[in-house]
N, C-alpha and C positions, 0 to 999 in steps of 0.2 A: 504494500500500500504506500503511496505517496504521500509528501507531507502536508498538502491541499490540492483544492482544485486544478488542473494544468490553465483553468478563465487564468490565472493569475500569473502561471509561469513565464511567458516570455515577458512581462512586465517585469516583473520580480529580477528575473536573468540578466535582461537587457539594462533597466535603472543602475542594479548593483555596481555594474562592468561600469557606468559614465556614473556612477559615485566614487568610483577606486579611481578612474582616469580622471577626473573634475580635481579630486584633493591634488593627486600629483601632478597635474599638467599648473593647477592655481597657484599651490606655493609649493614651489622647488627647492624650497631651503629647511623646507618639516620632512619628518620620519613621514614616511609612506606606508610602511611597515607598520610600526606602532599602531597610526591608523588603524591597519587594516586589522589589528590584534582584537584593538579597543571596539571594531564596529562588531565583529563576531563574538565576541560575548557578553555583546550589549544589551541590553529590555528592548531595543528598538529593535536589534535584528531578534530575537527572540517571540517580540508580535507580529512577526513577519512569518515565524516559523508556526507561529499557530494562526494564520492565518485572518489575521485583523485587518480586515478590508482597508481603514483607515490609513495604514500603513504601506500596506500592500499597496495601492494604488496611487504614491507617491513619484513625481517624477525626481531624477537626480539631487537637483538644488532644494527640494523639497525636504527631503530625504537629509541630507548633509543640515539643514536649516533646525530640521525635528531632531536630529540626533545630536549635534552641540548642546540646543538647550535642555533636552530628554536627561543627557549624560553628565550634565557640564563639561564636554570636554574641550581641552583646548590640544590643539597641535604641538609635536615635540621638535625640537631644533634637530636637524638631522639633513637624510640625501631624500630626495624623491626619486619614488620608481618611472623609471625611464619608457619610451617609446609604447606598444601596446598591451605589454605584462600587464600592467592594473588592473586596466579593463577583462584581460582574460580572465586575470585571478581574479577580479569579482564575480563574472561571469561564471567561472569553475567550479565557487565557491557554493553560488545562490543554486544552481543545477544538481550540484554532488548533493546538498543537503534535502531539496528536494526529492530526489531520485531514491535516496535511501533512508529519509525521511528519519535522520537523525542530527540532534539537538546543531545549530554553526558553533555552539560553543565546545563540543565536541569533537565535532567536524575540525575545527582553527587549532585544538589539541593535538590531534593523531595525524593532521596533513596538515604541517606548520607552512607557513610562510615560504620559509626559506628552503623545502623542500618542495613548492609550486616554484619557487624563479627557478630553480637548476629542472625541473621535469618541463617547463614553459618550452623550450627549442625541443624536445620530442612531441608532446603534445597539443602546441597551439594551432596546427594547420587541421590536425584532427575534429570532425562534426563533435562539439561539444558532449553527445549522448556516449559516442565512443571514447572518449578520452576519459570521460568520468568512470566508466566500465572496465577501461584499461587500470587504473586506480586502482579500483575494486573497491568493496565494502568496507572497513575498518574495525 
């Protein structure tokens, strides 16, 4: 079973990927990473994972807007992630958790970060559903 409706997943999919590319393409001098830590096991992306339409139906800046104030968070000094990793990793992220329809904060635990930028050059030419499969489950 999936983690909601598919009415939501390219939404969900599509937004995540231009919320990871939005943070890092806007300021290039904050942690990318960090980000992408802090959004996965956040209450925001966890209404998403239970499917709170409210949420769910967010476009990118929207998204980035409700989760600052949601979390209070603020960005870390650091590198931003470069060219279209972001976007995949959010993309990879919002897909895989859906597909196997377990917890992003689980998910962001067992498939870190830093094991998407080095797997990104075999799997990003890959149709999203295959590359999540290639993974596997965790």
């Amino acid at each position: 079973m999936r983690a909601y409706s598919d009415v939501y997943l390219g939404d969900v999919v599509e937004n995540q990927g231009k919320l990871f590319d939005y943070v890092a393409n806007t300021y290039p001098d904050k942690d990318t990473e960090d980000f992408i830590n802090a959004y996965m096991t956040s209450k925001t992306r966890q209404s998403i994972d239970q499917a709170k339409a409210y949420v769910n139906t967010m476009d990118a800046k929207e998204l980035w807007e409700y989760f600052k104030e949601t979390e209070h968070y603020s960005l870390q000094q650091g590198k931003a992630m470069e060219g279209f990793m972001p976007d995949w990793i959010g993309e990879f992220y919002a897909y895989y958790q859906w597909y196997y329809n377990i917890p992003s904060a689980e998910v962001n635990q067992k498939i870190d970060v830093d094991f998407l930028k080095k797997a990104y050059y075999g799997l990003h030419d890959l149709d999203l559903d295959l590359a999540v499969q290639k993974v596997g489950e965790i």
